[in-house]
N, C-alpha and C positions, 0 to 999 in steps of 0.2 A: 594550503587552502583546505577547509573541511570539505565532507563528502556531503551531500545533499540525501535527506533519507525521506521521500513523500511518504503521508500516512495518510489514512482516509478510508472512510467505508467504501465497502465494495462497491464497485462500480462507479466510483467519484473522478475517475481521470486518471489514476496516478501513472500509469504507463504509456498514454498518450503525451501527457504533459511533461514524463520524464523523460521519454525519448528527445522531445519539444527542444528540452531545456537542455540535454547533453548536443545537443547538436548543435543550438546557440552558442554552446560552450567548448566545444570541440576536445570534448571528454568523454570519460566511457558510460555508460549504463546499462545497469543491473537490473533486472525483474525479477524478484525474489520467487516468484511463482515459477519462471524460467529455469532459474538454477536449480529451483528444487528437482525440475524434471529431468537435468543437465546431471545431478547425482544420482536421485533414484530412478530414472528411465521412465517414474510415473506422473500424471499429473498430479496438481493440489487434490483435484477434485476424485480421481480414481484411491490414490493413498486414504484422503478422509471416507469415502465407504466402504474401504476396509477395516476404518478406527478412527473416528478422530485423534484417538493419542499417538500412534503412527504416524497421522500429517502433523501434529505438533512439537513431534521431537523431529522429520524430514524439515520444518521450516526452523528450527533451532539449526540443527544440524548444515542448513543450507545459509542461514544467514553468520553463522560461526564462522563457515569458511571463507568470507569475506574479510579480504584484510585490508582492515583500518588506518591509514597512514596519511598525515598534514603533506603528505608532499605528491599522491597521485590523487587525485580528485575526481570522483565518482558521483552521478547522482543514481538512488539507490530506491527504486519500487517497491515498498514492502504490500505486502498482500493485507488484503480487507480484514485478514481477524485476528492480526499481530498482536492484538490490544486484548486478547483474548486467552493468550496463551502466555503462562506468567514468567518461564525461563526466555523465551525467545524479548520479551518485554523489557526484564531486567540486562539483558547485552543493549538496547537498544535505549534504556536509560543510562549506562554506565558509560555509551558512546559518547551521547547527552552531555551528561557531566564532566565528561573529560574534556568538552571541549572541540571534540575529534569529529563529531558532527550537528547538523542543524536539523533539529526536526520540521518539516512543513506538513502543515494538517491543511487536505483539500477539503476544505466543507463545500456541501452539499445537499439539496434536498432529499430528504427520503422520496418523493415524487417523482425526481428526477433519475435518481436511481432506479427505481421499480419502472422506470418506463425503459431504461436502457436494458436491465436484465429481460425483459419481456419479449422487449426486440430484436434481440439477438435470434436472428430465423436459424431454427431449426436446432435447437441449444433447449435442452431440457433443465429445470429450476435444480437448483444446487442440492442437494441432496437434506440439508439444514433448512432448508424453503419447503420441502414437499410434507406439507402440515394442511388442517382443514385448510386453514385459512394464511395460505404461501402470502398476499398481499400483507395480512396484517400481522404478521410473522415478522416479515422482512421490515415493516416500520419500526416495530416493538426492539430488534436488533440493532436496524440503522440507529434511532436513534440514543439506545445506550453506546455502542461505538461509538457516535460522533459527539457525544458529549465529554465519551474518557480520550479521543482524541484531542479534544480541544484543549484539553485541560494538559494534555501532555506536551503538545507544540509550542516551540519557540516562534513559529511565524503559521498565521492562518491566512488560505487565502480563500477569498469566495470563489467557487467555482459554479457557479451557476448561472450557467449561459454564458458561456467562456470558453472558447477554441482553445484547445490545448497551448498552441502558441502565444495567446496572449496569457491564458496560465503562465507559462515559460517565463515571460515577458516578465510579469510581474515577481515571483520568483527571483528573478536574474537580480532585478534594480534593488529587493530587498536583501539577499542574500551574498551577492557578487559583484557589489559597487564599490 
């Protein structure tokens, strides 16, 4: 069975909906933001204001260490700017192509995103947001993301206004039927 590898702009679901979907599937899952902090003791978010090239080589580094294999089945959280960082990209294309795993791109509003990062009480803008203008910042990012998201995915699912579980849901029937 391949691993399940969600992609999607920040704050589009994907670790709600992967949790969702390993637990339908009673497999393991990865949040690549997890691990990264599981290696280097920091978050994404601490590492990136020290360098973005620091968090870029911590999420190579973190999703390297994930091993790939047809016979344990994983669904795997990558983080919102994987699409952004071109070595971490290329392991997660060459998975792609081998076959080894499925990509699922969560599409999303940028709307819907900016209202989830806003909401999050008491949680200051990512450090990449803190620009005059963090809202139109965040659109102008979302949606180059989710356009080189789309274009990379073997399966899109709408996520928009969608409980993680029916995310899962849909996912499952596409993926694991």
């Amino acid at each position: 069975m391949n691993d399940i590898i969600l992609t999607g702009p920040k704050h589009s679901g994907k670790t709600s909906a992967g949790k969702a979907l390993a637990e339908l599937n009673a497999c393991d899952f990865i949040d690549l933001d997890e691990h990264i902090i599981q290696i280097t003791g920091k978050t994404p978010r601490q590492l990136y204001t020290e360098s973005p090239a620091l968090f870029q080589k911590a999420e190579v580094e973190a999703f390297s260490a994930i091993s790939f294999t047809e016979n344990n089945q994983r669904i795997i959280a990558a983080g919102g700017g994987i699409i952004d960082n071109p070595e971490a990209l290329a392991a997660l294309k060459r998975l792609q192509s081998a076959k080894t795993a499925i990509v699922v791109c969560l599409n999303i509003s940028a709307e819907k995103t900016w209202q989830r990062i806003t909401n999050s009480a008491g949680r200051e803008l990512p450090p990449f947001l803190q620009t005059e203008n963090p809202q139109e910042t965040h659109r102008a990012l979302h949606e180059r993301r989710a356009a080189a998201y789309l274009q990379l995915a073997d399966i899109v699912i709408e996520a928009d206004g969608k409980l993680p579980e029916q995310i899962a849901a849909e996912i499952q029937s596409m993926c694991l039927t």
